[in-house]
MISE-361580 format. One record per atom (N, C-alpha, C, O): chain; atom name; x, y, z. Coordinates in steps of 0.1 Angstrom, whole numbers, plus 2048, in hexadecimal, padded with zeros to 3 digits. Example, Ala and Ser with C-alpha at 12.3 -4.5 7.8 and 13.67 -1.06 7.14 Angstrom:
<nulums>
<nulum chain="A" atom="N" X="884" Y="7C7" Z="84E"/>
<nulum chain="A" atom="CA" X="87B" Y="7D3" Z="84E"/>
<nulum chain="A" atom="C" X="884" Y="7DF" Z="84E"/>
<nulum chain="A" atom="O" X="88E" Y="7DF" Z="855"/>
<nulum chain="A" atom="N" X="880" Y="7EA" Z="847"/>
<nulum chain="A" atom="CA" X="889" Y="7F5" Z="847"/>
<nulum chain="A" atom="C" X="881" Y="800" Z="84F"/>
<nulum chain="A" atom="O" X="886" Y="80B" Z="850"/>
</nulums>
This chain:
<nulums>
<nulum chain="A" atom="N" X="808" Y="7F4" Z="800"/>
<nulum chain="A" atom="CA" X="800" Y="800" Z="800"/>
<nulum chain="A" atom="C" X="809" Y="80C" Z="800"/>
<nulum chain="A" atom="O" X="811" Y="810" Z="809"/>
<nulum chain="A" atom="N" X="806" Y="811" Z="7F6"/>
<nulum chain="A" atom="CA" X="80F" Y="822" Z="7F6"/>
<nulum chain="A" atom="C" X="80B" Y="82D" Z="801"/>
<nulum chain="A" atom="O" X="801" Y="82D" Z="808"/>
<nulum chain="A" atom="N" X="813" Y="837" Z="800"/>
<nulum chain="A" atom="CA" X="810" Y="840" Z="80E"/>
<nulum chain="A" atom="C" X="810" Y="84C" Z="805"/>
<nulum chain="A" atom="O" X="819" Y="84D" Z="7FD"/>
<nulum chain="A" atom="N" X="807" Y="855" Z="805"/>
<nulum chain="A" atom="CA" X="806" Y="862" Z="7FE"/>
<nulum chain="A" atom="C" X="80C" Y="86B" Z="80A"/>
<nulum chain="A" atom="O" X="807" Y="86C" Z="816"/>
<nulum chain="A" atom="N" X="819" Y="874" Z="806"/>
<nulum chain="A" atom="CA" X="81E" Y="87C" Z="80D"/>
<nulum chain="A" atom="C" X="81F" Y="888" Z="808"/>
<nulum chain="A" atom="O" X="820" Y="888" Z="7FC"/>
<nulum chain="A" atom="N" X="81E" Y="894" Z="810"/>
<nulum chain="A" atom="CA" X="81D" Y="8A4" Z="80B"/>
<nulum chain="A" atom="C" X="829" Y="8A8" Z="813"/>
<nulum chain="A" atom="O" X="82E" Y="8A3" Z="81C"/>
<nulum chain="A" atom="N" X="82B" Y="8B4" Z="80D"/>
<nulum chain="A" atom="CA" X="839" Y="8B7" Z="814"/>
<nulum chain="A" atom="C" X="835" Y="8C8" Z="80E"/>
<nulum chain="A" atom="O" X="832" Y="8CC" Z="803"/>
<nulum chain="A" atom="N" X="838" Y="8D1" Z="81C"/>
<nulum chain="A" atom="CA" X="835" Y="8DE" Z="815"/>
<nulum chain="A" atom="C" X="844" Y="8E7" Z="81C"/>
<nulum chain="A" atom="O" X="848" Y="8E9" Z="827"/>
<nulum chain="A" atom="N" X="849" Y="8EC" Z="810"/>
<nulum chain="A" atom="CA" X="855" Y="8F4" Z="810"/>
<nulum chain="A" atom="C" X="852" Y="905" Z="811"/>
<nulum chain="A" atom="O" X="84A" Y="90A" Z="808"/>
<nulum chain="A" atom="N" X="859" Y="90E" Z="81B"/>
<nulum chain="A" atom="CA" X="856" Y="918" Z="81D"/>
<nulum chain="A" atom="C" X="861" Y="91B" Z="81B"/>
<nulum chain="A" atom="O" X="86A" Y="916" Z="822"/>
<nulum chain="A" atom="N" X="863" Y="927" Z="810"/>
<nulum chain="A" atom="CA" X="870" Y="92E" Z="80C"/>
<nulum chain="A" atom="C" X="874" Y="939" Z="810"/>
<nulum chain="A" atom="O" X="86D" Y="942" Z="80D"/>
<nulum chain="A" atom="N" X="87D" Y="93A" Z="816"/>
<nulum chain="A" atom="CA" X="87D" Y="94C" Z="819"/>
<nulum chain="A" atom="C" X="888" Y="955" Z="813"/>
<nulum chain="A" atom="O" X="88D" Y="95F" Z="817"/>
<nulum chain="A" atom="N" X="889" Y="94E" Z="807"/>
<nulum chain="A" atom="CA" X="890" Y="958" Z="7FC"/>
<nulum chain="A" atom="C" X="889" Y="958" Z="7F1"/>
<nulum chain="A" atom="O" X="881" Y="950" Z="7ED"/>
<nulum chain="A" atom="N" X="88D" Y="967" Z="7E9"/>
<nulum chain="A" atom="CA" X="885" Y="969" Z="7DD"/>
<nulum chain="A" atom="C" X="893" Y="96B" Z="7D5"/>
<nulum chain="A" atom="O" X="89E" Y="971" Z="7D8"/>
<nulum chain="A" atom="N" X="88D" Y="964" Z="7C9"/>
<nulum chain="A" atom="CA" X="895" Y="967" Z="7B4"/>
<nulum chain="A" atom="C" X="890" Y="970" Z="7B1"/>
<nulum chain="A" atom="O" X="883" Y="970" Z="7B1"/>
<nulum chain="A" atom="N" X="897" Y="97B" Z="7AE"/>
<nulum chain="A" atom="CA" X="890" Y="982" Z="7A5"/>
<nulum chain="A" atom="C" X="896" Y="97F" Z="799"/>
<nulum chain="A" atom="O" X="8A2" Y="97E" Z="798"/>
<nulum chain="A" atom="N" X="88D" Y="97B" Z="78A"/>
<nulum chain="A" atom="CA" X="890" Y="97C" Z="77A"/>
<nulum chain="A" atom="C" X="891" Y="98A" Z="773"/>
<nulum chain="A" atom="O" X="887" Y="990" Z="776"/>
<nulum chain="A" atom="N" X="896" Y="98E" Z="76D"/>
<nulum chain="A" atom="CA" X="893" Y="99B" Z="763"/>
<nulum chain="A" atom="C" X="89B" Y="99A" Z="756"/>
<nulum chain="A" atom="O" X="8A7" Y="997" Z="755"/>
<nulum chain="A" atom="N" X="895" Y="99B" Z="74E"/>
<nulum chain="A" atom="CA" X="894" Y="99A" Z="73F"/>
<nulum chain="A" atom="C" X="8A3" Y="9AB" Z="73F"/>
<nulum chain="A" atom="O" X="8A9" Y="9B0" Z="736"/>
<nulum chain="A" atom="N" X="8A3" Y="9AD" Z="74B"/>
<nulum chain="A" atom="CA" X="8A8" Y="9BF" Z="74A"/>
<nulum chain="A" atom="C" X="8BA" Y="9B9" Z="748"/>
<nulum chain="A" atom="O" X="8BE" Y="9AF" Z="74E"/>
<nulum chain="A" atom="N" X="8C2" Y="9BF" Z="741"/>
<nulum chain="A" atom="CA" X="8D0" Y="9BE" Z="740"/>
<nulum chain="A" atom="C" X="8DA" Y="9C3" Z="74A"/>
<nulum chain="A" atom="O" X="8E6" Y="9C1" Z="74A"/>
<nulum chain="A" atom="N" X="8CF" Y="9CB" Z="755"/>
<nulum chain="A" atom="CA" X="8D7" Y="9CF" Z="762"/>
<nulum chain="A" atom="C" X="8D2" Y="9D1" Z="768"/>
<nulum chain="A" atom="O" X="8C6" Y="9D5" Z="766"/>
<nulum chain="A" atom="N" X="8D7" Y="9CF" Z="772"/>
<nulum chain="A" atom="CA" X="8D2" Y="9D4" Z="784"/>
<nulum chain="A" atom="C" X="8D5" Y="9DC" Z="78D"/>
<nulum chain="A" atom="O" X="8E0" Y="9E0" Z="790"/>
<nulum chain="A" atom="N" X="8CA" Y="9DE" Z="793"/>
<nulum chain="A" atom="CA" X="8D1" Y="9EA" Z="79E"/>
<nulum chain="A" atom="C" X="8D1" Y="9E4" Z="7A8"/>
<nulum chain="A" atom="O" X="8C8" Y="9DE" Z="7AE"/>
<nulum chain="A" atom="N" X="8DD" Y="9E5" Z="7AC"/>
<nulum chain="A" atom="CA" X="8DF" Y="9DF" Z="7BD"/>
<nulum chain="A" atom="C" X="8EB" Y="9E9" Z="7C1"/>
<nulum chain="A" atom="O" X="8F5" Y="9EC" Z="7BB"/>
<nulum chain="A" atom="N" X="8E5" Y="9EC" Z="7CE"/>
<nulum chain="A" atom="CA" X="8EB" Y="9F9" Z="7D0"/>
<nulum chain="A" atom="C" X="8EB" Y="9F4" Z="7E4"/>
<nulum chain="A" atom="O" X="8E6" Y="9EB" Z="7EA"/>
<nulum chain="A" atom="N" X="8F4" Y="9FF" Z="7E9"/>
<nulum chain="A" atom="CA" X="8F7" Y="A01" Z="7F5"/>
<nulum chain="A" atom="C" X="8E9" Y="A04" Z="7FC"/>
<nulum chain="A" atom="O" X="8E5" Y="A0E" Z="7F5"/>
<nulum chain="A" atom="N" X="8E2" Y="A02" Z="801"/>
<nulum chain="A" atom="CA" X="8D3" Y="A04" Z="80B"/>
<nulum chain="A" atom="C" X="8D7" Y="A0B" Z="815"/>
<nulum chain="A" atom="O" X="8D8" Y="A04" Z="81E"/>
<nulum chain="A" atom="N" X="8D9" Y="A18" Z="818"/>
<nulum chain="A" atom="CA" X="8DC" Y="A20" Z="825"/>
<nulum chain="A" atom="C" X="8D6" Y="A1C" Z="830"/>
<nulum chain="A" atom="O" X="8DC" Y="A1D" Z="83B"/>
<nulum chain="A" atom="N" X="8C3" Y="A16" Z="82E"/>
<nulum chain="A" atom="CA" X="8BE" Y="A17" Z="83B"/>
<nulum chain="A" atom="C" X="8BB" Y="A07" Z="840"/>
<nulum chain="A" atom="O" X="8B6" Y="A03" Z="84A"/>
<nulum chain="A" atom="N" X="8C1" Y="9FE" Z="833"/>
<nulum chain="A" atom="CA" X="8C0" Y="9EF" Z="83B"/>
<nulum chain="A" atom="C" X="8D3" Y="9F1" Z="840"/>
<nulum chain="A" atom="O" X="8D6" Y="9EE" Z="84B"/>
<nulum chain="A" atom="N" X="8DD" Y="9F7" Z="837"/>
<nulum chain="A" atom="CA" X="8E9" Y="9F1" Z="83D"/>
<nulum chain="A" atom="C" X="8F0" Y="9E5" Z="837"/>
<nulum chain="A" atom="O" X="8F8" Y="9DD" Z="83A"/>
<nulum chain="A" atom="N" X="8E8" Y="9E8" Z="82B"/>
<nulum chain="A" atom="CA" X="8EF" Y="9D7" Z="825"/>
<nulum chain="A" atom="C" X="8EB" Y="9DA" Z="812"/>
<nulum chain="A" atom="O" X="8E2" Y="9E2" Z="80E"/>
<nulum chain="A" atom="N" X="8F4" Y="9D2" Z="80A"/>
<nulum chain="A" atom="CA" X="8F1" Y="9D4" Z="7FE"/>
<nulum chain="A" atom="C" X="8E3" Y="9CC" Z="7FA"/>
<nulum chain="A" atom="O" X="8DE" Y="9C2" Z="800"/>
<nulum chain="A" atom="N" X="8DB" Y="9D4" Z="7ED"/>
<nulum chain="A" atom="CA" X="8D0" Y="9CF" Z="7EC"/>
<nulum chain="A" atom="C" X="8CA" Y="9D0" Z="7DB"/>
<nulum chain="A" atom="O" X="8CB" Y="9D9" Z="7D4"/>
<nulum chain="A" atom="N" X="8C7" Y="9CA" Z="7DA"/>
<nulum chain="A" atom="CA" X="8BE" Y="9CE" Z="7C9"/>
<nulum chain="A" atom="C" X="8B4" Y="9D6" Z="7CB"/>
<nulum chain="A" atom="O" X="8AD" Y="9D5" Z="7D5"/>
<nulum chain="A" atom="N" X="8B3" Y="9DD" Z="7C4"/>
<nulum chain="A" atom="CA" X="8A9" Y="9EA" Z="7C2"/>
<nulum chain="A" atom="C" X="8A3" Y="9E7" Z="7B6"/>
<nulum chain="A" atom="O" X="8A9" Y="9E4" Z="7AC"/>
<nulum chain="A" atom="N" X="895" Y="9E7" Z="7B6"/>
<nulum chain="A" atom="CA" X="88A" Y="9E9" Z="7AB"/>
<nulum chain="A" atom="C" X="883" Y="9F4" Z="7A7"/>
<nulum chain="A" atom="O" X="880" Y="9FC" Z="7B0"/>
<nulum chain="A" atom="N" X="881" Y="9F6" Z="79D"/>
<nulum chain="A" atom="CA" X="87B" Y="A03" Z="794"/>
<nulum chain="A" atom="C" X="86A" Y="9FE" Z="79B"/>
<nulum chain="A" atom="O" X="869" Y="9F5" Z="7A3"/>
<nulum chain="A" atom="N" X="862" Y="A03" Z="798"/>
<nulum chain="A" atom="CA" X="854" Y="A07" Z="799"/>
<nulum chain="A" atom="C" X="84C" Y="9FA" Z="796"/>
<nulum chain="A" atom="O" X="844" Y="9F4" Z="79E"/>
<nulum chain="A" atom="N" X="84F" Y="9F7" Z="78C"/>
<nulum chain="A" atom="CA" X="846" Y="9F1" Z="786"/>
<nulum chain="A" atom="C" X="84A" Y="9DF" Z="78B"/>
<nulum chain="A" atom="O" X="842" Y="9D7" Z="78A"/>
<nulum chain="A" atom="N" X="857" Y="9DD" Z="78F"/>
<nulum chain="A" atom="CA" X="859" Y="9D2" Z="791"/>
<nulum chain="A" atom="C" X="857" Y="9CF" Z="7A1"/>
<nulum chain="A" atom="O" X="858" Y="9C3" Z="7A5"/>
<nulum chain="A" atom="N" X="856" Y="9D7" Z="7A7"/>
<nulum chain="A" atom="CA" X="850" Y="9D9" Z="7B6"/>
<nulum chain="A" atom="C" X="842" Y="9D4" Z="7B6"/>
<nulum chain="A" atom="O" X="83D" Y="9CA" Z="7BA"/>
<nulum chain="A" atom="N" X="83D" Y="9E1" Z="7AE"/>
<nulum chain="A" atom="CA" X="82E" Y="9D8" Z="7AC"/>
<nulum chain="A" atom="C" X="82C" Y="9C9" Z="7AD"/>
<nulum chain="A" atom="O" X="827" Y="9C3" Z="7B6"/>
<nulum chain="A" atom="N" X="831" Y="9C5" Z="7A0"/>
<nulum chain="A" atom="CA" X="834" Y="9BC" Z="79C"/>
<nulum chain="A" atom="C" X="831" Y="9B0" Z="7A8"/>
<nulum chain="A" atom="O" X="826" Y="9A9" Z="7AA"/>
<nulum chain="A" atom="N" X="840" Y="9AF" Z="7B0"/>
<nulum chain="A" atom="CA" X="840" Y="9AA" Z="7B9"/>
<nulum chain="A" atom="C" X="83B" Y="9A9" Z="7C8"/>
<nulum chain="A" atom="O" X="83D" Y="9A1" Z="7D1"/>
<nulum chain="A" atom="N" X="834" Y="9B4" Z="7C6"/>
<nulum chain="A" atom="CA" X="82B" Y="9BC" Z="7D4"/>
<nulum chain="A" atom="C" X="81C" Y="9B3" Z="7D3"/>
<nulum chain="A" atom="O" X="816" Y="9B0" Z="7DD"/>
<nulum chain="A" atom="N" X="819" Y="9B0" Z="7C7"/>
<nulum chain="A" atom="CA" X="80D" Y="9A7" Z="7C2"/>
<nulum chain="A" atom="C" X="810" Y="998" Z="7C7"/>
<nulum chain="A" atom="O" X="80A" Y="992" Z="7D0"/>
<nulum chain="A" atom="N" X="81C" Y="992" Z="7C1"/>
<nulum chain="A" atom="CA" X="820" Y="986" Z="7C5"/>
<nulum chain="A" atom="C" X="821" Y="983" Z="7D4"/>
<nulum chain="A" atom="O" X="81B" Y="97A" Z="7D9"/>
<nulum chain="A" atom="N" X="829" Y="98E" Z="7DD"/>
<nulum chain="A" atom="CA" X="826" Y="98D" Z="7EB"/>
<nulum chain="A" atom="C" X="816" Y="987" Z="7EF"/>
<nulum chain="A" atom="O" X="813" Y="97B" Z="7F1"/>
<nulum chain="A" atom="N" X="80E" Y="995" Z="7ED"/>
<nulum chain="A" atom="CA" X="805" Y="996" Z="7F3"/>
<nulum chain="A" atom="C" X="7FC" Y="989" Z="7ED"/>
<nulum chain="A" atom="O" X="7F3" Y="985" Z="7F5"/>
<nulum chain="A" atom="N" X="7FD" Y="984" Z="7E3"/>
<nulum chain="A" atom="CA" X="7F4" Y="976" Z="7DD"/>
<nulum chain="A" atom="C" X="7FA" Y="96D" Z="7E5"/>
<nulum chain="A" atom="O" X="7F5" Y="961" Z="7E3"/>
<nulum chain="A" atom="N" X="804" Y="970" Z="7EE"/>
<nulum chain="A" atom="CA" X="80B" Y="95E" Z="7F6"/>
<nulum chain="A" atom="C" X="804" Y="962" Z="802"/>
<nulum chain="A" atom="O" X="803" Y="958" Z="80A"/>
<nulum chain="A" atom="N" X="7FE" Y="96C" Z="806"/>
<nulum chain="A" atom="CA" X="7F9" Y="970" Z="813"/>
<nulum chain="A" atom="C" X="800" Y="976" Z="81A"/>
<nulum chain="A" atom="O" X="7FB" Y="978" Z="825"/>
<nulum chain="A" atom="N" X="807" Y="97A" Z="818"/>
<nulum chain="A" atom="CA" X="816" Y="984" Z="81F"/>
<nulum chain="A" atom="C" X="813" Y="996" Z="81F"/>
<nulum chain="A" atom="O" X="809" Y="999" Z="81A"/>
<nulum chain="A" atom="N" X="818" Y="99D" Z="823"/>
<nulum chain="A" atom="CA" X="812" Y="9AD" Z="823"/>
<nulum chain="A" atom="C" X="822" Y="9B1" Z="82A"/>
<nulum chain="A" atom="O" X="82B" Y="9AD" Z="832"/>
<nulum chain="A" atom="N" X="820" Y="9BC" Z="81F"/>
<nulum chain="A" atom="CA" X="82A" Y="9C8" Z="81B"/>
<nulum chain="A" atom="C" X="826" Y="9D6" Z="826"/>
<nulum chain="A" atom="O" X="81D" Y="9DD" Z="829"/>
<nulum chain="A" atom="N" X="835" Y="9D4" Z="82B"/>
<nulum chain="A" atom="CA" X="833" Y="9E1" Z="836"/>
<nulum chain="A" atom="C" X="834" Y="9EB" Z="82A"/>
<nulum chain="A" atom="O" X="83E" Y="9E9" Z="824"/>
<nulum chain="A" atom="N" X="82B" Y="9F5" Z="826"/>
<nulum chain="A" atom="CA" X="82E" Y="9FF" Z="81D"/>
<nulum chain="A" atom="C" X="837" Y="A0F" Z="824"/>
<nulum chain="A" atom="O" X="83B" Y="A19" Z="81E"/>
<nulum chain="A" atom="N" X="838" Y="A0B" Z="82D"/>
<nulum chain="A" atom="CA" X="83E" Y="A19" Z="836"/>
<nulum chain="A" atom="C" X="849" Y="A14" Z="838"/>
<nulum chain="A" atom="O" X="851" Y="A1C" Z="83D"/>
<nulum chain="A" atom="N" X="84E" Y="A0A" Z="836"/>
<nulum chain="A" atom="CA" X="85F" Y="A07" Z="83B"/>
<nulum chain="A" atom="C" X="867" Y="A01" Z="82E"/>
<nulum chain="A" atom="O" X="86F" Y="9F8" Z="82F"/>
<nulum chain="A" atom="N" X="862" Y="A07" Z="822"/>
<nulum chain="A" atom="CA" X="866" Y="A02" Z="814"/>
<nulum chain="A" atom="C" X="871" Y="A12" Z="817"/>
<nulum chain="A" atom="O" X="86F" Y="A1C" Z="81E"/>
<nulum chain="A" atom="N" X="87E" Y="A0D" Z="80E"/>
<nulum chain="A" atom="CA" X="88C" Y="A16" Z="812"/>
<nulum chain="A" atom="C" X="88A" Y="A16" Z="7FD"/>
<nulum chain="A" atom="O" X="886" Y="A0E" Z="7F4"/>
<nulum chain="A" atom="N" X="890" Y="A22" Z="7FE"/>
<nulum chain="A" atom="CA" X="88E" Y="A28" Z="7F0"/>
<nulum chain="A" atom="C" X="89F" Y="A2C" Z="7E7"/>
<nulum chain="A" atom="O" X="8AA" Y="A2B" Z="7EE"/>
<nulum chain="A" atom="N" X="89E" Y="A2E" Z="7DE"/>
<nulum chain="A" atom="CA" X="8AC" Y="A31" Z="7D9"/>
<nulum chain="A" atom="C" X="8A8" Y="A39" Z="7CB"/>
<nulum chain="A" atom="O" X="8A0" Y="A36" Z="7C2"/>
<nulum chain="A" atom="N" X="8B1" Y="A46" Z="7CB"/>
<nulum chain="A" atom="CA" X="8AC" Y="A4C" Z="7BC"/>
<nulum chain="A" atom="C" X="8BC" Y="A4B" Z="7BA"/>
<nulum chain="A" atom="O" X="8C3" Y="A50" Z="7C2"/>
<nulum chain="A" atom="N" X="8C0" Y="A44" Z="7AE"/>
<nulum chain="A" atom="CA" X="8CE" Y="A4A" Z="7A8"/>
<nulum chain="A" atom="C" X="8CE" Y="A56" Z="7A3"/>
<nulum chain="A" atom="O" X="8C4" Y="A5A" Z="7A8"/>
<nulum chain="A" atom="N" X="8D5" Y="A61" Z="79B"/>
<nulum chain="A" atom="CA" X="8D8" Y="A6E" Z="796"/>
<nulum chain="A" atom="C" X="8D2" Y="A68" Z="78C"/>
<nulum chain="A" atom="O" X="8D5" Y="A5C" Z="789"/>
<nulum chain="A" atom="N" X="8C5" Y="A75" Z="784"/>
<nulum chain="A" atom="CA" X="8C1" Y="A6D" Z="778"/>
<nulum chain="A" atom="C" X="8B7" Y="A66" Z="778"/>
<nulum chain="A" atom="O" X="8AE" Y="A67" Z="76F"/>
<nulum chain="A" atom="N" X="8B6" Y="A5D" Z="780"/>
<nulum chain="A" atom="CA" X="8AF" Y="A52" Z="77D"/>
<nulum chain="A" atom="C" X="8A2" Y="A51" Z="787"/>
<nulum chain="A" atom="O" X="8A2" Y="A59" Z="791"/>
<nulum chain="A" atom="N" X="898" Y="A48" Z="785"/>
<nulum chain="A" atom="CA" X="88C" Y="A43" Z="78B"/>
<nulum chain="A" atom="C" X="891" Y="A41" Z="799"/>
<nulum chain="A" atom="O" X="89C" Y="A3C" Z="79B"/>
<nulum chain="A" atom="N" X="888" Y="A44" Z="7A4"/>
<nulum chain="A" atom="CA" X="888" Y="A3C" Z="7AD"/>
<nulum chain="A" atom="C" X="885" Y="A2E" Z="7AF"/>
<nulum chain="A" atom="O" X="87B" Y="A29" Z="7A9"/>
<nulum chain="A" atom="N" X="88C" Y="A27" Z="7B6"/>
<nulum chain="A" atom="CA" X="88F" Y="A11" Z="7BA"/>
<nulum chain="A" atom="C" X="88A" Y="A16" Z="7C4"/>
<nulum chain="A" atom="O" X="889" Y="A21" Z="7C9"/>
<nulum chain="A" atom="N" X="886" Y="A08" Z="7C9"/>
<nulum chain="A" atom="CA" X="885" Y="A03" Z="7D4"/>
<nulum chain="A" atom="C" X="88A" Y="9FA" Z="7D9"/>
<nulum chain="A" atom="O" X="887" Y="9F1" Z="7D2"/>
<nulum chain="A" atom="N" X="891" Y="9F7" Z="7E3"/>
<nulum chain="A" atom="CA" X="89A" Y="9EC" Z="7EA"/>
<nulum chain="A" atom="C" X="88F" Y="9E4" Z="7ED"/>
<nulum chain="A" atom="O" X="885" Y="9E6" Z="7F3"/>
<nulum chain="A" atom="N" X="898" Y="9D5" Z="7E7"/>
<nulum chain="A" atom="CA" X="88C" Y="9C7" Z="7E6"/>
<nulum chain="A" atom="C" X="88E" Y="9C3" Z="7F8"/>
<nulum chain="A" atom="O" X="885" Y="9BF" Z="7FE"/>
<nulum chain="A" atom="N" X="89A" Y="9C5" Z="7FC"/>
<nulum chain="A" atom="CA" X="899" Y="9C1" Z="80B"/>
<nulum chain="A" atom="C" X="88D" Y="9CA" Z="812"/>
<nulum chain="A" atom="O" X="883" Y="9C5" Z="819"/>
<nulum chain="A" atom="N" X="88E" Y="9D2" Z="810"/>
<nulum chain="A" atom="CA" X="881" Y="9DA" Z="819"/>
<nulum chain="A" atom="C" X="874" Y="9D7" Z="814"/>
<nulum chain="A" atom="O" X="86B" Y="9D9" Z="81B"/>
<nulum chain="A" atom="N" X="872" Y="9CF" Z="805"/>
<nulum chain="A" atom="CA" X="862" Y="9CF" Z="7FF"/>
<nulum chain="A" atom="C" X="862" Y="9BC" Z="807"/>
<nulum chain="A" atom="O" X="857" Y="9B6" Z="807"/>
<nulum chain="A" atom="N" X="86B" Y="9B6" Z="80D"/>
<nulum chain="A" atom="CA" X="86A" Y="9A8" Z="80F"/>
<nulum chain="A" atom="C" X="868" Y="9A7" Z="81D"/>
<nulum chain="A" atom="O" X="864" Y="99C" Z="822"/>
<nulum chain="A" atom="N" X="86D" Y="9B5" Z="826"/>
<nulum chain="A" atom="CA" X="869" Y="9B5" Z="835"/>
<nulum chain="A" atom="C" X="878" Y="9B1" Z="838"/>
<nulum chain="A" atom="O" X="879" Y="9A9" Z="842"/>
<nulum chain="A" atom="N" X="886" Y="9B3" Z="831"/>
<nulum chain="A" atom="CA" X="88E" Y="9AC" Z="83A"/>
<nulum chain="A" atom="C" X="898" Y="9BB" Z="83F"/>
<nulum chain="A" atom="O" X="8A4" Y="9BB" Z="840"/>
<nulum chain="A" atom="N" X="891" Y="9C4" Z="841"/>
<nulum chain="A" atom="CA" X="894" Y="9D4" Z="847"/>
<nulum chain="A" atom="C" X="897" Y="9D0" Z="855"/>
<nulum chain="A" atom="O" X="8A1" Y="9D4" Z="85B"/>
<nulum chain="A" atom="N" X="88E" Y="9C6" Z="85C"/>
<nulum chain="A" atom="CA" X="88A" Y="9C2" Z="869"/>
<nulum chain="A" atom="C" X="895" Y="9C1" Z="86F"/>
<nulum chain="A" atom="O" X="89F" Y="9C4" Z="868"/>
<nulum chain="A" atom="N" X="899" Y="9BB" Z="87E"/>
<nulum chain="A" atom="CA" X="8A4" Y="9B8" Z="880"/>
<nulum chain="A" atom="C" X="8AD" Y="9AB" Z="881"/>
<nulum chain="A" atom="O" X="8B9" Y="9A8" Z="884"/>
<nulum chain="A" atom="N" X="8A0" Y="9A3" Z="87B"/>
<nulum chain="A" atom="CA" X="8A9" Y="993" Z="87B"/>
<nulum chain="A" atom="C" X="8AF" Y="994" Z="870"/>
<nulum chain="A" atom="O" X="8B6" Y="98A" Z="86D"/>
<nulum chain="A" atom="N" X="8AF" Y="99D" Z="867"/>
<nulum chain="A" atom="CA" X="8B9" Y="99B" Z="85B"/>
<nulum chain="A" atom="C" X="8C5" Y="9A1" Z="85A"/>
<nulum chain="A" atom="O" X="8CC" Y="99F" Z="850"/>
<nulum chain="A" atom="N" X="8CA" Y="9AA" Z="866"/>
<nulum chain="A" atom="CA" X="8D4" Y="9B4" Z="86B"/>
<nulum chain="A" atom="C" X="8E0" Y="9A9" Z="86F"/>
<nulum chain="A" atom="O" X="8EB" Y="9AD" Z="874"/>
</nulums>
C-alpha cells in the first residue's frame, strides 16, 4: 500500500528576473547594507506577488534612492521587510 506524502516548503528568499541589461544595486543608507533597487514599475510588480502570497508591505518603511538624472528605485530589502532587525 503506498503512502501519499505532502511536503510544504517556505522560502524566505526572492529571484528577481529582468529581461533589463543592468542593475541597480547601490549602497542603502538607511538598511546599512548593499541592496537592488527597482524602478516603479517593477515594485509594483512585485508588491502584487507579495500581497497574492498573503504577506503585507510596510509602505512607510520602503527606503528610496534617486541617482543624478534618473528615476527614483526602491530598495528590494525594504519592499521584502528585511529593514527590521533580524537582518542587521
Amino acid at each position: 500500500m503506498k503512502q501519499k506524502r505532502t511536503f510544504t516548503i517556505e522560502i524566505d528568499r526572492v529571484k528577481i528576473t529582468t529581461t533589463r541589461n543592468h542593475r541597480h544595486a547601490a549602497w542603502c543608507g538607511t538598511c546599512r547594507a548593499e541592496s537592488e533597487f527597482l524602478d516603479r514599475m517593477e515594485a509594483a510588480h512585485l508588491a502584487k506577488i507579495i500581497q497574492a502570497q498573503g504577506m503585507t508591505i510596510d509602505q512607510e518603511n520602503l527606503h528610496f534612492y534617486q541617482p543624478a538624472g534618473e528615476q527614483v528605485l526602491i530598495c528590494l530589502n525594504s519592499l521584502l521587510g528585511r529593514n527590521n532587525s533580524k537582518y542587521h
